[in-house]
Phi, psi and omega in degrees: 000102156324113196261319187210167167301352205269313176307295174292333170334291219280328181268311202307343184273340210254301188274037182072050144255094048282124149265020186270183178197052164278333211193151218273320189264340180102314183259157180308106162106007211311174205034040164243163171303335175310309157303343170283300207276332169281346165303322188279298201268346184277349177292118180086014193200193195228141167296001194259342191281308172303282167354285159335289183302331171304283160330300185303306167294321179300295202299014211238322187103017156276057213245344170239186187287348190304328201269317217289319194284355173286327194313159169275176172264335134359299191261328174319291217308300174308321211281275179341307197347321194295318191306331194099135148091045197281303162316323177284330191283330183304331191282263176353299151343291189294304198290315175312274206319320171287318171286351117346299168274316189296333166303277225254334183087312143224220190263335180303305182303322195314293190327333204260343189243349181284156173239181187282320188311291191334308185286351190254026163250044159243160179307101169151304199302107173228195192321309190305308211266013144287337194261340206271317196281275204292345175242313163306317227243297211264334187089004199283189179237090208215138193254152201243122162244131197231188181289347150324290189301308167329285186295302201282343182258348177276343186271351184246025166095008197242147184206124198238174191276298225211174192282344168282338163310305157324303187294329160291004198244277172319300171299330207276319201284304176316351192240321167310320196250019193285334174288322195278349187267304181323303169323319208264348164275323192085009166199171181295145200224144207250132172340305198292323184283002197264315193286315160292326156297348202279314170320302183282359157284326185276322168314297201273353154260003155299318172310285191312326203231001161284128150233093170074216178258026160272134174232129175292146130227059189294296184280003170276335177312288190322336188266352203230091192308000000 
């Protein structure tokens, strides 16, 4: 029986998760704008898809948050396409970004200074992709629960009101083991990076082991008493 978060930390890493090696933080590109704009465009689509779209605005000359709120929108909207909902995401793009310079002046200050209500009174933003933007895009030290996380822990028998119980779920077993999370890294690992890989573990053994409304956990059992 799963007793805390600390416990599945400890099997998604001990059965080789992460296997990816992109990124230090896990998601790609992380603390660049780019993560403000793949928070956005990954709602609803596959990242590989997102991937695509990314690309497509850099070949566009679209590259910070500054050129994307000048951009027309015309070309937001084509540049995307791969992404899905390409008209709401292109509007919702274009509008953060213009609130943003208007706000914050660039991306930078934005990293150092928005907080989560601000993203969540914009359009488009709701927790996951607030938590995603502030832990990914900003560094901050905030654990991002998405439907994954959900379906993996309702699959060990755990059932929550809301996404913040979940989240609250999660940080308290990470805070409880934190000398023992060292141990297990071998060396000291600072929350944020701690909270984005772990998040991104859970990504990537979902992939693997969600089929339909089956969740395997056949390679996590041996780790878990």
């Amino acid at each position: 029986m799963l007793q805390n978060s600390y416990e599945l930390l400890c099997a998604l890493k001990k059965s080789g998760y992460l296997k990816s090696d992109r990124d230090p933080l896990w998601w790609p590109e992380s603390l660049t704008y780019k993560v403000l704009f793949g928070a956005i465009l990954t709602q609803q689509s596959k990242w590989e898809r997102v991937e695509h779209s990314l690309t497509n605005l850099e070949k566009a000359g679209i590259t910070s948050i500054e050129s994307l709120a000048e951009a027309k929108l015309e070309n937001i909207i084509t540049a995307i396409k791969p992404s899905g909902f390409y008209n709401t995401k292109a509007r919702r793009l274009k509008e953060l970004s213009a609130q943003i310079v208007d706000e914050f002046g660039d991306f930078e200050i934005f990293q150092k200074e928005v907080g989560r209500e601000w993203l969540l009174n914009q359009k488009g933003i709701g927790m996951e992709s607030a938590d995603s933007i502030l832990c990914y895009g900003c560094g901050r030290d905030v654990f991002v629960v998405d439907s994954y996380t959900g379906r993996l822990l309702d699959a060990f028998g755990y059932r929550f009101e809301n996404y913040e119980a979940i989240q609250e779920w999660m940080t308290a077993g990470l805070e409880e083991y934190r000398g023992d999370i060292e141990e297990l890294y071998g060396a000291a690992i600072d929350r944020n990076r701690l909270y984005a890989r772990y998040h991104g573990k859970i990504v990537e053994f979902a992939k693997d082991a969600i089929r339909g409304k089956r969740v395997d956990l056949t390679a996590l059992r041996p780790f878990i008493d």
